[in-house]
N, CA, C and O atoms as a GROMACS GRO file, in nm:
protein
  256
    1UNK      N    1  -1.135   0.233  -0.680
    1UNK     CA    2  -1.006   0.182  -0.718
    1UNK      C    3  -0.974   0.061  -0.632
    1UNK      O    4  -1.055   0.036  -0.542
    2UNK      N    5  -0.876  -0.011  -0.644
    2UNK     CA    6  -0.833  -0.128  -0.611
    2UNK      C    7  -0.674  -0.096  -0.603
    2UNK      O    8  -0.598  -0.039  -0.683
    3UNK      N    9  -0.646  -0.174  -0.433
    3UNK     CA   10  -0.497  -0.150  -0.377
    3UNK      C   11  -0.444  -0.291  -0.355
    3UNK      O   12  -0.512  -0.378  -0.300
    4UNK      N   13  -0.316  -0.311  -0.401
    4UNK     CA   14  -0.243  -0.454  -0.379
    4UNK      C   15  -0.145  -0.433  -0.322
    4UNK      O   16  -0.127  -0.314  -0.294
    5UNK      N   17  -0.059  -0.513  -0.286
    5UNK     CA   18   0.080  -0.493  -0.265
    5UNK      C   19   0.144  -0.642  -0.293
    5UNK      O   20   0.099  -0.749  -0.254
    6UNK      N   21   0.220  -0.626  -0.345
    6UNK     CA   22   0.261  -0.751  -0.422
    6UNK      C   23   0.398  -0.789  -0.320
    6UNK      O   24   0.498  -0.718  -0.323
    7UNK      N   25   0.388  -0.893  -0.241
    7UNK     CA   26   0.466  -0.946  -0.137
    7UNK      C   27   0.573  -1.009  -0.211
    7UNK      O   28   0.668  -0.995  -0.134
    8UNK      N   29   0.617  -1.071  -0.314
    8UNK     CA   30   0.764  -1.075  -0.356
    8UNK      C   31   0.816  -1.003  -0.395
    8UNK      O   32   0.922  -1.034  -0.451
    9UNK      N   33   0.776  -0.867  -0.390
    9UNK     CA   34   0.891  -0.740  -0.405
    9UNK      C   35   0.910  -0.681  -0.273
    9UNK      O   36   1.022  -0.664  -0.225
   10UNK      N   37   0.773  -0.642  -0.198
   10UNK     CA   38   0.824  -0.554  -0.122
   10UNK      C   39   0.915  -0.596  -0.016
   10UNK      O   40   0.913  -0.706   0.040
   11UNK      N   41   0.993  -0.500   0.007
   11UNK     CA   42   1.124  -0.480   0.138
   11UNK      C   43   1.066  -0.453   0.213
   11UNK      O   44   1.078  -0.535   0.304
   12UNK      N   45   0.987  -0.362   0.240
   12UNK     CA   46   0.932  -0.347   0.383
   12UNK      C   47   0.993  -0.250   0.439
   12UNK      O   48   1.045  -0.261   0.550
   13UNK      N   49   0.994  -0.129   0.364
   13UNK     CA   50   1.083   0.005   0.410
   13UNK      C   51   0.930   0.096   0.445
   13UNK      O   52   0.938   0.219   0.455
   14UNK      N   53   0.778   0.019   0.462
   14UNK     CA   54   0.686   0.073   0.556
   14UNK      C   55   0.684   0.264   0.491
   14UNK      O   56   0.675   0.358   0.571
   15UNK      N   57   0.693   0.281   0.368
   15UNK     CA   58   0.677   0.420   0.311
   15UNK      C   59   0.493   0.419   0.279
   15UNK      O   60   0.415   0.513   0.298
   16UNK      N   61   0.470   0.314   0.238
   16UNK     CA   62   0.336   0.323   0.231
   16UNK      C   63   0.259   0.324   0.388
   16UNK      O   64   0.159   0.396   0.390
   17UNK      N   65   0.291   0.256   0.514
   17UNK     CA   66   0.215   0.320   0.624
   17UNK      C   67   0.206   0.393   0.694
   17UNK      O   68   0.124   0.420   0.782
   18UNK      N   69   0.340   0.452   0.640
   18UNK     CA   70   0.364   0.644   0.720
   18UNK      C   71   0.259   0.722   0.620
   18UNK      O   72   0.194   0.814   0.670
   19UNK      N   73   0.242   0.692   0.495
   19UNK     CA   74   0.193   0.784   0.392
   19UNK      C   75   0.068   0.788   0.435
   19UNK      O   76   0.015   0.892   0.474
   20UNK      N   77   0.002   0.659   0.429
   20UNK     CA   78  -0.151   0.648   0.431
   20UNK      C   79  -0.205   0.513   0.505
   20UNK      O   80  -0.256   0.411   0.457
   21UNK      N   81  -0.175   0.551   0.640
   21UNK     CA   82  -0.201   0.442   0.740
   21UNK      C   83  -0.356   0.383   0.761
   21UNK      O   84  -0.374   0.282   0.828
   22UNK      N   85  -0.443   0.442   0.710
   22UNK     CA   86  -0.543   0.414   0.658
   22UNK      C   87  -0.596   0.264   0.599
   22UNK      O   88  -0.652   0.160   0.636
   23UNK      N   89  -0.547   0.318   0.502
   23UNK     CA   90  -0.492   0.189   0.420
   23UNK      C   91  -0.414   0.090   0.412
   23UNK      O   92  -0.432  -0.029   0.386
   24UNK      N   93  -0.304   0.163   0.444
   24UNK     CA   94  -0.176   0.027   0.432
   24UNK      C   95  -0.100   0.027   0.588
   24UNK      O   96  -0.089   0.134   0.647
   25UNK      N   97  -0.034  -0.133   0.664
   25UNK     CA   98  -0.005  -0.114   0.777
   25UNK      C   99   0.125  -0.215   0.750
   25UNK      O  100   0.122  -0.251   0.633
   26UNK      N  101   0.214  -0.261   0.807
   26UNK     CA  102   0.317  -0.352   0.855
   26UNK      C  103   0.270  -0.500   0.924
   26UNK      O  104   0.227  -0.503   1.039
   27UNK      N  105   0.280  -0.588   0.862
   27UNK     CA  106   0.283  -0.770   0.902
   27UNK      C  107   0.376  -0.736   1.004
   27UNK      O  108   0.435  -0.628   1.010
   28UNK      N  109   0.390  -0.847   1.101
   28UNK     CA  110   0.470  -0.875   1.157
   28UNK      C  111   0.588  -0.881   1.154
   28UNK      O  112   0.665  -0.846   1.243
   29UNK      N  113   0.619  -0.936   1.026
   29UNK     CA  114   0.782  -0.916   0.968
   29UNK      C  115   0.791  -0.818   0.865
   29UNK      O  116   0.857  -0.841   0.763
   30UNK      N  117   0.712  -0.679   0.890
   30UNK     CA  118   0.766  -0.565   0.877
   30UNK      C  119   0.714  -0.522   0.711
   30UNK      O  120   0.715  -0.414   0.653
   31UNK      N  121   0.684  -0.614   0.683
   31UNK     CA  122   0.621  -0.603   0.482
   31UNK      C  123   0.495  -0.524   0.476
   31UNK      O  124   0.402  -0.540   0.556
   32UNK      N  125   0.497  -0.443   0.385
   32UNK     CA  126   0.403  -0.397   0.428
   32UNK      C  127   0.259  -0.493   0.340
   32UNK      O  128   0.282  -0.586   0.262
   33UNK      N  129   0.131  -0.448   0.372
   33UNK     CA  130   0.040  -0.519   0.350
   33UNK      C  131  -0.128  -0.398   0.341
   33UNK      O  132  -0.138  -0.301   0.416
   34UNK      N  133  -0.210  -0.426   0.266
   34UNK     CA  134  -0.343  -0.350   0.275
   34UNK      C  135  -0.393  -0.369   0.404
   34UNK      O  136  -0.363  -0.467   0.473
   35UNK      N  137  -0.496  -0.249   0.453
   35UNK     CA  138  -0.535  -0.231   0.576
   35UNK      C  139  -0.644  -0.396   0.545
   35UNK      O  140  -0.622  -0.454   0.438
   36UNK      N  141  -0.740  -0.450   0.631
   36UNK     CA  142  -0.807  -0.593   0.576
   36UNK      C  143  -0.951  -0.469   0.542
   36UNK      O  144  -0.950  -0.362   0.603
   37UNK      N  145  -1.048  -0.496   0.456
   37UNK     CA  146  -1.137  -0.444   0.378
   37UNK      C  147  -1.147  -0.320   0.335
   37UNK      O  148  -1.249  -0.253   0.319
   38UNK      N  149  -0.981  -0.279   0.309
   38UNK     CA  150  -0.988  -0.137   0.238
   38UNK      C  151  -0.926  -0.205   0.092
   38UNK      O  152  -0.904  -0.117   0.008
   39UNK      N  153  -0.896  -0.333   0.050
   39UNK     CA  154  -0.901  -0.337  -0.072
   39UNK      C  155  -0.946  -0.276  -0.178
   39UNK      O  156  -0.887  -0.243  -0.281
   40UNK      N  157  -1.078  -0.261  -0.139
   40UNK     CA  158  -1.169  -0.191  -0.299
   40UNK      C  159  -1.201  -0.102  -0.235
   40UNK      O  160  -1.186  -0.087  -0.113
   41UNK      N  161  -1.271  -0.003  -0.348
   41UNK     CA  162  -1.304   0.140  -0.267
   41UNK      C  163  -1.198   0.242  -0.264
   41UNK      O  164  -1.224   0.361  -0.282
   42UNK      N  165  -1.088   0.201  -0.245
   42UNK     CA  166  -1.002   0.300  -0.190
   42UNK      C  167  -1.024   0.430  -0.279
   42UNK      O  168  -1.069   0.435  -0.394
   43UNK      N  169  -0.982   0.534  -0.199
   43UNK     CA  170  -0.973   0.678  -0.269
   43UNK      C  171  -0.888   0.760  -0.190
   43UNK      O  172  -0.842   0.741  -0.077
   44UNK      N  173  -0.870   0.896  -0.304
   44UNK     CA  174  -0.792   1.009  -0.183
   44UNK      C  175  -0.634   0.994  -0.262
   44UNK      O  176  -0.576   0.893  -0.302
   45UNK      N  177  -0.596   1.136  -0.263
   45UNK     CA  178  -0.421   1.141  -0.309
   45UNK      C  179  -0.366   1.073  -0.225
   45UNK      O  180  -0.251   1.069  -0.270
   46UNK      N  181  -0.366   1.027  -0.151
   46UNK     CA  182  -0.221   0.927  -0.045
   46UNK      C  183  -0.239   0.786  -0.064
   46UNK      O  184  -0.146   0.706  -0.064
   47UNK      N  185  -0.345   0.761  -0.078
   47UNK     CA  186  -0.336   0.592  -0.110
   47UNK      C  187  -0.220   0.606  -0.258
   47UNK      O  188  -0.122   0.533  -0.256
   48UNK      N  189  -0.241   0.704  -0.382
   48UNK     CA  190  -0.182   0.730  -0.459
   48UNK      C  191  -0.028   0.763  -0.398
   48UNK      O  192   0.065   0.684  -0.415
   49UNK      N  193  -0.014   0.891  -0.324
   49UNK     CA  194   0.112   0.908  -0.312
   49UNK      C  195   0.180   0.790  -0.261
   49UNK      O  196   0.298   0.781  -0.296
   50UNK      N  197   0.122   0.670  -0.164
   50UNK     CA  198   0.188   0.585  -0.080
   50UNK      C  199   0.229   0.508  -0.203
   50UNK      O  200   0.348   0.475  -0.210
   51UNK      N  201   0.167   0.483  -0.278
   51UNK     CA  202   0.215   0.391  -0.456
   51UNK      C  203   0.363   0.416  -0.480
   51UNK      O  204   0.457   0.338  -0.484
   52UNK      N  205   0.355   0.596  -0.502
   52UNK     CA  206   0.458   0.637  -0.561
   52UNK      C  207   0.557   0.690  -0.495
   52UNK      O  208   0.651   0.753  -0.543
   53UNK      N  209   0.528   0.654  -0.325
   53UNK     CA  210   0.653   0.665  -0.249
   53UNK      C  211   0.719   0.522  -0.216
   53UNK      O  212   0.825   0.515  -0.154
   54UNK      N  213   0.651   0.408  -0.264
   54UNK     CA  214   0.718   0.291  -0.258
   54UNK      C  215   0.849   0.252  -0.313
   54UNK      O  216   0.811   0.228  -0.427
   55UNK      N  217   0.963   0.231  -0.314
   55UNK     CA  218   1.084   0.284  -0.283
   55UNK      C  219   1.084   0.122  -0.441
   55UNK      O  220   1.124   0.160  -0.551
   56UNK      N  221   1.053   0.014  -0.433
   56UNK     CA  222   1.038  -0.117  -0.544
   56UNK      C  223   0.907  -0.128  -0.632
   56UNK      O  224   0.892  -0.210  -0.722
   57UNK      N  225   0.807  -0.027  -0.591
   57UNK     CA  226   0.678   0.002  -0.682
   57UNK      C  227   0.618  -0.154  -0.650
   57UNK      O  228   0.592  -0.246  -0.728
   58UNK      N  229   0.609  -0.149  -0.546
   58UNK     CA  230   0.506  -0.284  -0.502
   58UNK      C  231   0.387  -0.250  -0.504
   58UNK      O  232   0.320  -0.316  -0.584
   59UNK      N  233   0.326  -0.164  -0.442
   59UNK     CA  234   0.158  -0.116  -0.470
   59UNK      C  235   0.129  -0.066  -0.604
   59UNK      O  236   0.181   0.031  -0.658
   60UNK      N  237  -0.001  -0.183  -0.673
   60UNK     CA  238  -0.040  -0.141  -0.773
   60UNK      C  239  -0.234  -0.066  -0.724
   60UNK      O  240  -0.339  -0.102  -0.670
   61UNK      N  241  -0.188   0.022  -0.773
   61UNK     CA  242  -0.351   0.077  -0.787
   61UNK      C  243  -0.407   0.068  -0.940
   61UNK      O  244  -0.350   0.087  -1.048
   62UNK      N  245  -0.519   0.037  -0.914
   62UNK     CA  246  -0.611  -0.003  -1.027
   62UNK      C  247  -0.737   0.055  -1.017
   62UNK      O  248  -0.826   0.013  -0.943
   63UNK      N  249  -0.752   0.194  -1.123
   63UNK     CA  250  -0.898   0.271  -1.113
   63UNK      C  251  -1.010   0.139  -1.173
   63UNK      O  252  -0.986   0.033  -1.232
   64UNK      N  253  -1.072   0.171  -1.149
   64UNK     CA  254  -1.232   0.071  -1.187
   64UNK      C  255  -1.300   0.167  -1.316
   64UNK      O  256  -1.406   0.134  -1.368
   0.00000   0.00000   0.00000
């Protein structure tokens, strides 16, 4: 699968790097952003749940 996060939505309420820190972490100014080469590949319910705990649905996951 394939993880984005689309930076003109997200707020940066960081629900995706409590969920699945793995994957997703906080920029500097707090947005959140993909871990760097966990783009593709990703797997596992929390990269999922972190999607659907995103509070503006900024992370799109995309199965392959």
């Amino acid at each position: 699968m394939r993880i984005s996060i689309d930076g003109d939505i997200c707020i940066g309420a960081g629900q995706c790097a409590l969920t699945s820190p793995g994957y997703f972490t906080q920029d500097d100014d707090g947005f959140g952003t993909v871990v760097e080469g966990r783009e593709e590949g990703a797997d596992g319910p929390l990269v999922r749940e972190a999607a659907r705990a995103c509070p503006v649905r900024a992370i799109t996951v995309e199965e392959e």
